[in-house]
C-alpha positions in Angstrom: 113.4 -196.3 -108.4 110.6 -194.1 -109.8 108.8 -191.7 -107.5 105.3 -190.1 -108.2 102.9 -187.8 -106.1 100.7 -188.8 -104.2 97.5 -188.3 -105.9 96.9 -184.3 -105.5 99.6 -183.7 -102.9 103.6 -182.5 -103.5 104.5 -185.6 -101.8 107.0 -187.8 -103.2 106.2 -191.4 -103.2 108.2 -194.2 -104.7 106.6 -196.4 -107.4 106.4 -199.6 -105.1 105.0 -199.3 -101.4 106.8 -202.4 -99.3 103.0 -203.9 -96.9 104.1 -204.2 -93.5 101.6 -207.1 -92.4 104.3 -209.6 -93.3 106.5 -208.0 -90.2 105.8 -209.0 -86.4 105.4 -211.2 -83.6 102.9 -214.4 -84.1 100.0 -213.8 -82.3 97.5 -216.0 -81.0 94.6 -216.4 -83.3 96.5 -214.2 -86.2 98.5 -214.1 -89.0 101.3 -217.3 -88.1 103.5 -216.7 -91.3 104.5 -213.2 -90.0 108.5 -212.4 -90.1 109.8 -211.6 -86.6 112.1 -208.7 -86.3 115.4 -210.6 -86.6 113.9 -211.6 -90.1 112.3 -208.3 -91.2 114.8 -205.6 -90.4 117.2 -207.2 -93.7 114.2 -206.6 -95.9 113.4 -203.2 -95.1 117.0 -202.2 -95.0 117.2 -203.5 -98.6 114.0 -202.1 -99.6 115.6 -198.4 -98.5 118.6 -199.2 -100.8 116.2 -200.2 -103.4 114.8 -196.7 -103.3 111.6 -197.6 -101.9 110.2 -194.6 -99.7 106.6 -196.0 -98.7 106.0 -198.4 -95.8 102.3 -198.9 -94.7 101.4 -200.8 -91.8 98.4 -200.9 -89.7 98.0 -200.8 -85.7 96.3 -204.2 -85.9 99.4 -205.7 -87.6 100.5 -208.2 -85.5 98.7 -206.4 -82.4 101.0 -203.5 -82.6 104.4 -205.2 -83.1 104.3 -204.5 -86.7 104.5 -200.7 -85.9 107.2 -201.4 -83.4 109.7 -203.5 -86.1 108.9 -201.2 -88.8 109.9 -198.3 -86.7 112.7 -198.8 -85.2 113.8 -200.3 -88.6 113.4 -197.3 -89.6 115.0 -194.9 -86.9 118.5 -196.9 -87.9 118.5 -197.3 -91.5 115.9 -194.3 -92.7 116.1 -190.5 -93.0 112.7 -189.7 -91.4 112.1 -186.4 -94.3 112.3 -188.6 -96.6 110.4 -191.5 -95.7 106.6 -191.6 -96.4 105.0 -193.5 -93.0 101.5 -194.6 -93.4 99.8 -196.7 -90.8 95.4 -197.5 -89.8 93.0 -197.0 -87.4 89.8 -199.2 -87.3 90.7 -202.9 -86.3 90.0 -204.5 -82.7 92.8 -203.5 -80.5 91.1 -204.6 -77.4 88.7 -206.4 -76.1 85.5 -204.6 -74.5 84.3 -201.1 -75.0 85.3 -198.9 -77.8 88.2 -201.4 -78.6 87.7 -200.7 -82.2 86.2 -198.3 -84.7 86.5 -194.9 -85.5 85.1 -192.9 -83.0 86.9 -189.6 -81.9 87.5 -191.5 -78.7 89.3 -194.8 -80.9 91.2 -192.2 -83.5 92.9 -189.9 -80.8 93.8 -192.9 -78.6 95.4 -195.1 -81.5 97.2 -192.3 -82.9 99.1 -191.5 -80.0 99.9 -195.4 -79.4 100.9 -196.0 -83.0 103.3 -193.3 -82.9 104.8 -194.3 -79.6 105.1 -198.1 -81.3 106.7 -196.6 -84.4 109.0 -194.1 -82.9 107.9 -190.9 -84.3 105.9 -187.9 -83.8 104.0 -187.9 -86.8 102.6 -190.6 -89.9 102.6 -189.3 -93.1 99.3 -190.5 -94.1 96.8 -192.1 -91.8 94.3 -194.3 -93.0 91.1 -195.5 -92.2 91.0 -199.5 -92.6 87.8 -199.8 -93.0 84.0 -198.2 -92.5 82.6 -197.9 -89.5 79.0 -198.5 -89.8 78.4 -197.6 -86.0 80.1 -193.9 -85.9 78.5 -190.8 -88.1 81.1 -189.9 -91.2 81.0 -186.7 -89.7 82.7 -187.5 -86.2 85.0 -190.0 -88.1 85.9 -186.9 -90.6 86.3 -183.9 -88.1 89.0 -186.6 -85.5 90.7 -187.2 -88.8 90.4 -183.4 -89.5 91.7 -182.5 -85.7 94.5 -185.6 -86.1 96.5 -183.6 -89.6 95.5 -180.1 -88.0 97.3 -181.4 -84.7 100.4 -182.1 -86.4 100.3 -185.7 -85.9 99.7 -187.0 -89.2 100.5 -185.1 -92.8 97.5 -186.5 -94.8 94.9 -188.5 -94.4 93.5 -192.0 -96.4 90.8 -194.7 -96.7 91.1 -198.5 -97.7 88.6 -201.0 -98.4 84.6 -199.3 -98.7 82.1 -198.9 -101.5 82.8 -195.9 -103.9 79.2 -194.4 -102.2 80.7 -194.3 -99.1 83.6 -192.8 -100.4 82.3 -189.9 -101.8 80.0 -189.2 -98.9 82.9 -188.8 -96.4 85.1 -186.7 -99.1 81.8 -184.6 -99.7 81.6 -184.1 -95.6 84.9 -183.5 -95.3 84.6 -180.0 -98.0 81.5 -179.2 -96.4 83.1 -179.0 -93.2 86.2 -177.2 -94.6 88.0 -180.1 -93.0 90.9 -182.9 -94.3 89.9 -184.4 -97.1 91.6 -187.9 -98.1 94.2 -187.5 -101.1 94.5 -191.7 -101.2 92.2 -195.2 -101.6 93.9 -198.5 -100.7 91.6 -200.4 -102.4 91.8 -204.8 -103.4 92.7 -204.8 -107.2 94.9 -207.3 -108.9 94.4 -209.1 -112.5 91.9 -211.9 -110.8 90.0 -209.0 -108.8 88.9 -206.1 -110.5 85.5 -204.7 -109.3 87.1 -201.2 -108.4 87.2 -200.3 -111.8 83.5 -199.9 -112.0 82.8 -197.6 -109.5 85.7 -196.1 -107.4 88.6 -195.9 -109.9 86.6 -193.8 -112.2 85.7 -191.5 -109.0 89.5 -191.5 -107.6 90.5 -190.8 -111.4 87.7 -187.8 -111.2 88.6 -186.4 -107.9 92.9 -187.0 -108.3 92.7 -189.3 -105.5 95.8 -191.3 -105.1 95.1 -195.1 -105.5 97.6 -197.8 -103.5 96.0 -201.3 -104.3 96.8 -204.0 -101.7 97.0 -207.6 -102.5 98.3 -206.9 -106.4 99.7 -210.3 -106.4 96.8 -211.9 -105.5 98.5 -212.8 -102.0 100.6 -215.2 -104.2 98.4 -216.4 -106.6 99.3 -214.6 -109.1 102.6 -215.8 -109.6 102.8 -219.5 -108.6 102.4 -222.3 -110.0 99.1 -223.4 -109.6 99.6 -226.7 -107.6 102.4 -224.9 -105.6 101.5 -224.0 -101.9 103.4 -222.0 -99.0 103.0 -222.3 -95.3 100.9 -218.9 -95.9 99.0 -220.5 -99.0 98.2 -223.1 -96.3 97.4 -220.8 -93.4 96.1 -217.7 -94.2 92.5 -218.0 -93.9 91.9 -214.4 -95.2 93.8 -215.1 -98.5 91.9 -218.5 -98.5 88.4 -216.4 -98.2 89.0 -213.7 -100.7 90.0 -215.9 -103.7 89.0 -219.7 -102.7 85.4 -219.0 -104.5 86.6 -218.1 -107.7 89.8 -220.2 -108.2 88.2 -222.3 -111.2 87.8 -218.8 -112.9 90.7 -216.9 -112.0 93.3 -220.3 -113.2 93.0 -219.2 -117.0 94.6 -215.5 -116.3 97.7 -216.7 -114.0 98.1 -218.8 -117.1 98.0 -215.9 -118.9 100.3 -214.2 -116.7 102.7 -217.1 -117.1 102.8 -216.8 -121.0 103.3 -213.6 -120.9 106.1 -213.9 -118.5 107.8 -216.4 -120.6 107.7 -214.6 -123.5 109.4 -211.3 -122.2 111.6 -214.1 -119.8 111.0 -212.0 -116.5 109.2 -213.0 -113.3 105.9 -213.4 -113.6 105.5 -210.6 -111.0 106.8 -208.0 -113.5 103.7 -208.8 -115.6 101.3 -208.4 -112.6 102.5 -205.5 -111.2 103.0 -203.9 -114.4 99.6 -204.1 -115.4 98.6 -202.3 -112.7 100.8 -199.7 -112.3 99.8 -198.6 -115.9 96.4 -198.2 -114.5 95.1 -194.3 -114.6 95.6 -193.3 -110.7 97.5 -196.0 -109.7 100.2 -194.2 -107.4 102.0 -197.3 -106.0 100.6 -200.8 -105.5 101.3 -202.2 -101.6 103.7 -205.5 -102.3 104.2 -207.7 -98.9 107.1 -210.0 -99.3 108.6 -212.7 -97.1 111.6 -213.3 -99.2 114.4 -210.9 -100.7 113.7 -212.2 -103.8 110.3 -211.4 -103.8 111.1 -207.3 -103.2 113.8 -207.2 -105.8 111.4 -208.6 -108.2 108.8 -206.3 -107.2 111.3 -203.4 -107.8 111.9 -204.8 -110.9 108.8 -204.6 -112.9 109.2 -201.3 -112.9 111.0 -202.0 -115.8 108.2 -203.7 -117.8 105.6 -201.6 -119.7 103.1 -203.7 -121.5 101.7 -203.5 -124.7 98.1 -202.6 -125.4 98.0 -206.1 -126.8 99.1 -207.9 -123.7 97.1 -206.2 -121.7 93.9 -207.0 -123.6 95.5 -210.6 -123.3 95.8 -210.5 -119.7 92.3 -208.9 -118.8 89.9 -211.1 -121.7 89.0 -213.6 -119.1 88.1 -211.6 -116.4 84.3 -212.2 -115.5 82.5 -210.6 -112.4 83.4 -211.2 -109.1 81.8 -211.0 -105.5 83.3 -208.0 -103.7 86.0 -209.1 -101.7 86.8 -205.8 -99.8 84.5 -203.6 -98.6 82.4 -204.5 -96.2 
């Protein structure tokens, strides 16, 4: 295993971050191709052999049981110093008044009932899912602030927003002398690359750590193209972010493929690969189902492509609706 900083912290992160999402209970109206605990606790047990330090989950995983698997996966296997714990606040937790968002009210409550599902007294990055378009950047920014400075969390980051608002809540955050985020866990993958025009340029210019999710395309990337899985089939999300552009996006997994075939590796290597050599790119967030799939997620550390390929590999790409941000 390779380990890196986190952007500009003296954290230690490993290469590949295992995605949590794939671990919990079905819930009604959610994700149905989630691993229950008997199922999950194998792969993150291998993943710690593997080296892997980085497990991010989210409180809406799974309405909380995500956090619960992961942590007392965790508390057996895991040495908690050395583990890097990130989990969200932002999703619909319940139903009714301030259920969501991120108020003060919504971050101080879900902290303290994310810990107590995960086991511990403190995350090592927490992570706003999303923008809240109903709460100033200022209240957001000083809870997140008052979270770090109460010991509860060791650094803060964002996922999934425009690079605008972005830099307006890291340039609140220095006004205010508060937290500022040291990591983006943005969507990039080969057949979705709209971050590089506007926010990997500003996390490159600010040494802000960036963890992509979905860098396999939630599949796509990697399987044959008539192949389908009971997620393929399920996932509505997965079927809403890349659906639209399929007839597009078919000519670069082919290009994956080739290239796979002609270094004989899986064609995960090649996809994860490219973007690890991606200026900023501190550890893309892999979700597996299968043992397989983490071991050949590890793997591609191994892989470092050629200029050449990678002009081979992006030459397709054409401009895409944001997927992402909201």
């Amino acid at each position: 295993m390779e380990y890196i900083k986190l952007g500009n912290t003296g954290m230690d992160v490993s290469r590949i971050c295992l995605g949590c999402m794939s671990f919990g209970e079905a819930q009604p109206g959610g994700h149905q191709w989630v691993l229950d605990e008997e199922s999950s606790r194998p792969i993150i047990k291998r993943a710690l052999e593997l080296g892997i330090n980085f497990f991010d989950t989210a409180n809406i995983y799974a309405g909380g049981t995500s956090e619960e698997i992961v942590g007392r996966a965790l508390g057996d296997y895991a040495n908690r110093d050395e583990i890097v714990l990130a989990t969200k606040v932002w999703g619909r937790m319940h139903q009714g008044p301030n259920g969501a968002g991120l108020s003060r009210k919504a971050i101080m409550s879900e902290i303290d009932k994310s810990l107590k599902r995960l086991g511990t007294d403190y995350v090592d990055l927490y992570i706003i899912h999303r923008w809240d378009y109903n709460t100033p950047i200022e209240e957001t920014m000083e809870g997140m602030h008052d979270v770090v400075k109460s010991g509860k969390a060791r650094y803060i980051g964002a996922s999934a927003m425009y690079a605008w608002q972005f830099q307006k809540a890291l340039h609140v955050a220095e006004k205010n002398g508060w937290t500022r985020f040291v990591s983006m866990q943005n969507h990039l993958n080969l057949i979705y690359r709209e971050e590089e025009r506007e926010m990997m340029p500003l996390c490159k210019d600010q040494r802000i750590a960036v963890t992509p999710y979905s860098p396999l395309a939630s599949g796509r990337l990697i399987r044959d193209w008539s192949e389908t899985t009971h997620r393929s089939e399920t996932d509505n999300i997965q079927k809403s972010k890349y659906d639209a552009t399929a007839d597009v996006d078919r000519l670069i997994v082919e290009r994956v493929v080739t290239v796979a075939e002609k270094r004989d590796v899986p064609r995960s290597h090649i996809a994860l690969a490219w973007l690890m050599q991606k200026e900023s790119v501190a550890a893309p967030i892999v979700g597996v189902t299968k043992m397989k799939q983490l071991e050949d997620s590890v793997g591609a550390l191994s892989v470092k492509l050629t200029s050449e390929e990678i002009s081979f590999l992006e030459e397709p790409y054409v401009p895409h609706p944001i997927v992402g941000a909201q």
